[in-house]
Backbone as numpy.savetxt, mean C-alpha at the origin, in Angstrom:
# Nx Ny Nz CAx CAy CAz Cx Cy Cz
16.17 15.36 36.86 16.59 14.88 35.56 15.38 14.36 34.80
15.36 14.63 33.43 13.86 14.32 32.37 14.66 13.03 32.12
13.28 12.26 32.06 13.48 10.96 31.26 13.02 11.04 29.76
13.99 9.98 29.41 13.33 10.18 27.98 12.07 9.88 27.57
11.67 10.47 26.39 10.65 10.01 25.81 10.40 8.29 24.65
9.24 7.77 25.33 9.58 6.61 25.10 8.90 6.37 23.41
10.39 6.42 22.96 10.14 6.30 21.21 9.42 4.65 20.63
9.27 3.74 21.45 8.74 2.32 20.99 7.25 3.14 20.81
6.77 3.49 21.53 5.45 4.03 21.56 5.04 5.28 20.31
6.12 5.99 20.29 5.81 6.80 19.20 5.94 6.04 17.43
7.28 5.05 17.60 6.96 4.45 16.27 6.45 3.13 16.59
5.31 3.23 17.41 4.52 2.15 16.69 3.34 2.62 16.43
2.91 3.79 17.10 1.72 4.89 16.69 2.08 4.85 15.21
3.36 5.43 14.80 3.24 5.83 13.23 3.33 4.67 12.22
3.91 3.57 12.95 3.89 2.17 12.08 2.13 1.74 12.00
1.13 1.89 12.95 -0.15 1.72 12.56 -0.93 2.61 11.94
-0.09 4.11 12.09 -1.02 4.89 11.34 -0.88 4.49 9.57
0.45 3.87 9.11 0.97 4.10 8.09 0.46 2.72 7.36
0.46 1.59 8.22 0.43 0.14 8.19 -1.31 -0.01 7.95
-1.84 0.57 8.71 -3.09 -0.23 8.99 -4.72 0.64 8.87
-3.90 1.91 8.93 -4.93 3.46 9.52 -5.44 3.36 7.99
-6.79 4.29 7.61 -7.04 4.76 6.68 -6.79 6.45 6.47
-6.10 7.05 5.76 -4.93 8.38 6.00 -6.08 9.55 5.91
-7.63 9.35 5.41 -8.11 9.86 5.03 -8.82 10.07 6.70
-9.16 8.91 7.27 -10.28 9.33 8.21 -9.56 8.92 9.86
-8.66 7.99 9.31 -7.84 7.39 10.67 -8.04 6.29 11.50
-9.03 5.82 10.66 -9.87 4.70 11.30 -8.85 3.87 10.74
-9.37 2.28 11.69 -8.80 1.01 10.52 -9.36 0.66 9.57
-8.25 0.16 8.74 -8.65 -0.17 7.51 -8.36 -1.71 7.06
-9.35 -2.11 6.90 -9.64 -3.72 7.32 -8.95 -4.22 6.18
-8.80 -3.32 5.07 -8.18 -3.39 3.55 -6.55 -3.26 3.61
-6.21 -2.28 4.50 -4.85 -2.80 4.62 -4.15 -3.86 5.62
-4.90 -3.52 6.51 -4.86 -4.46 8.00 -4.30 -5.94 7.03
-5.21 -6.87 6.25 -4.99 -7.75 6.13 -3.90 -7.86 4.62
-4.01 -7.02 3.92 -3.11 -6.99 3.34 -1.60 -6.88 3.82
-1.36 -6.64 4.42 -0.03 -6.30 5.27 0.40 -7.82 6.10
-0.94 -8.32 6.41 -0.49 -9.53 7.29 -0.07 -10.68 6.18
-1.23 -10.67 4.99 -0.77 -11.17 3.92 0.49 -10.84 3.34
1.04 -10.02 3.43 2.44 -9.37 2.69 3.86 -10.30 3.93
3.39 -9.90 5.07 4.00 -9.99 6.16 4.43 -11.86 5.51
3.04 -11.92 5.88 3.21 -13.58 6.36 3.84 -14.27 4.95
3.97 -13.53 3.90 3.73 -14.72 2.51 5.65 -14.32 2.86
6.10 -12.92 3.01 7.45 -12.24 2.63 8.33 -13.46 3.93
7.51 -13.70 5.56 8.34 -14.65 6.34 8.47 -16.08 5.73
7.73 -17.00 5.25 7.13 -18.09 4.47 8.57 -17.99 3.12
8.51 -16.96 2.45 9.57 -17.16 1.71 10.73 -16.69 1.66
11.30 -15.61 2.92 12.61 -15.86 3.67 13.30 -17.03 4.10
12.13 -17.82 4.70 12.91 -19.07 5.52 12.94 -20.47 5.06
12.42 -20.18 3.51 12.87 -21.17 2.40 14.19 -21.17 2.26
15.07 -22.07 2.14 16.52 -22.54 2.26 17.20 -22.23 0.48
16.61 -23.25 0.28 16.68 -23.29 -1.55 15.09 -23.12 -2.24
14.76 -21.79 -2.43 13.47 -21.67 -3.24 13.63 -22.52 -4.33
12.62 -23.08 -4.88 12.35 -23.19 -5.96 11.52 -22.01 -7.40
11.83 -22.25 -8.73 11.35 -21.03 -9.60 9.88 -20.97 -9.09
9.36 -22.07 -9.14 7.46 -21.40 -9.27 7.51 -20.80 -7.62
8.33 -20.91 -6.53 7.99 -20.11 -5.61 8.25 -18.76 -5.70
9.57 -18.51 -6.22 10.16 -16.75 -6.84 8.79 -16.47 -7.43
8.08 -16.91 -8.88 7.47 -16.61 -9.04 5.74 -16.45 -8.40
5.84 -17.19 -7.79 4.17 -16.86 -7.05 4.86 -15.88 -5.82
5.91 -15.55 -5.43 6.18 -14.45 -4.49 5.87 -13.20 -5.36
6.94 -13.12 -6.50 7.11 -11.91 -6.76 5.38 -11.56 -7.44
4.74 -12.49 -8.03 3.36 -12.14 -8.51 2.68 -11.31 -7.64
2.97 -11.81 -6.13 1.57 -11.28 -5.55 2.43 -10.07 -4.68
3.54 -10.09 -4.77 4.13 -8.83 -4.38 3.94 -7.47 -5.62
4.61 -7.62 -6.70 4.46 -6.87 -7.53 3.20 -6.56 -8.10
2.08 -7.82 -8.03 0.62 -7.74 -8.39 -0.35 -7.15 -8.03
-0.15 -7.41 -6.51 -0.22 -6.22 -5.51 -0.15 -4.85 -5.35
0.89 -4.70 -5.79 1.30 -3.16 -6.26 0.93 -2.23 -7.08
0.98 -3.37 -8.41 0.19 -2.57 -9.53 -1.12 -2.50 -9.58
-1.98 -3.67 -8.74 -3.37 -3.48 -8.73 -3.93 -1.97 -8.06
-2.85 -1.90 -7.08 -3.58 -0.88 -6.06 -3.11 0.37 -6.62
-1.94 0.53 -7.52 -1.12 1.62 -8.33 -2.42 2.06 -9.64
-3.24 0.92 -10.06 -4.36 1.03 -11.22 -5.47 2.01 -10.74
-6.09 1.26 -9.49 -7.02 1.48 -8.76 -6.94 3.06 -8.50
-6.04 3.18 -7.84 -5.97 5.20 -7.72 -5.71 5.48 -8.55
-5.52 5.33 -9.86 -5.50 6.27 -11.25 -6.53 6.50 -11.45
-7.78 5.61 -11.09 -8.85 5.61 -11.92 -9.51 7.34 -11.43
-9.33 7.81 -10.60 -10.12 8.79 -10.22 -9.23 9.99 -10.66
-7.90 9.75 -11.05 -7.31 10.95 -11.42 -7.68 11.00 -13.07
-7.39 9.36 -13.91 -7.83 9.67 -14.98 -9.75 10.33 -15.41
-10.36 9.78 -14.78 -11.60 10.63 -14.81 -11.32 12.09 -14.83
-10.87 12.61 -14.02 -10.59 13.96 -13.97 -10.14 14.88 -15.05
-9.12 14.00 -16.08 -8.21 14.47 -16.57 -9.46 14.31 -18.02
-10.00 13.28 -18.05 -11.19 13.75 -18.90 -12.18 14.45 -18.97
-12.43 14.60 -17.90 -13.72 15.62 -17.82 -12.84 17.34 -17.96
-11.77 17.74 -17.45 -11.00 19.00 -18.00 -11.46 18.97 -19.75
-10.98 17.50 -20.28 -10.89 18.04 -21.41 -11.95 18.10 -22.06
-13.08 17.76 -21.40 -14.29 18.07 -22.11 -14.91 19.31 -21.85
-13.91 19.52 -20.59 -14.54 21.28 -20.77 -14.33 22.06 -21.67
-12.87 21.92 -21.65 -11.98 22.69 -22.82 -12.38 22.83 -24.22
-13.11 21.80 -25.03 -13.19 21.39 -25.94 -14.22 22.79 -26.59
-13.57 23.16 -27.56 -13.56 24.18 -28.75 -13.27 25.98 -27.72
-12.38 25.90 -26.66 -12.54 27.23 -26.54 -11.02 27.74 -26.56
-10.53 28.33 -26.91 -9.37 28.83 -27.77 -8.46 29.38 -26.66
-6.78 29.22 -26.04 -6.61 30.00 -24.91 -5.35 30.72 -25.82
């Protein structure tokens, strides 16, 4: 009789590849590594607040959503480059 295959091991391979890995090379990435613990730790910290108060909603959701969009900015920047330099190719040739 086969035993099963032991799935804790397979998703926690893909929880570090996804969590912590850099997707490009596979190494760690010291940039998400701690971001995540930061995410982790700020998201337990304000679960097990009873009755939040507003400035805590708000310094949660800041650095959650702030977070997001910083790193959502950051990779545009190399697509918007791109999207300019096309159009400077383009510029005066007729299709």
């Amino acid at each position: 009789m086969q035993s099963a295959p032991d799935i804790s091991a397979v998703n926690g391979e893909v929880l570090r590849r996804i969590l912590v890995n850099n997707p490009t090379t596979g190494q760690l990435s010291h940039t998400k590594l701690w971001a995540n613990i930061a995410g982790t730790t700020t998201t337990y910290k304000f679960a097990s607040v009873t009755d939040a108060p507003e400035w805590l909603w708000f310094a949660y959701g800041s650095m959650v959503g702030g977070y997001a969009l910083i790193k959502r900015g950051i990779a545009a920047i190399p697509q918007l480059a791109e999207i300019k330099q096309k159009g400077q190719n383009h510029v005066g040739i007729d299709e």
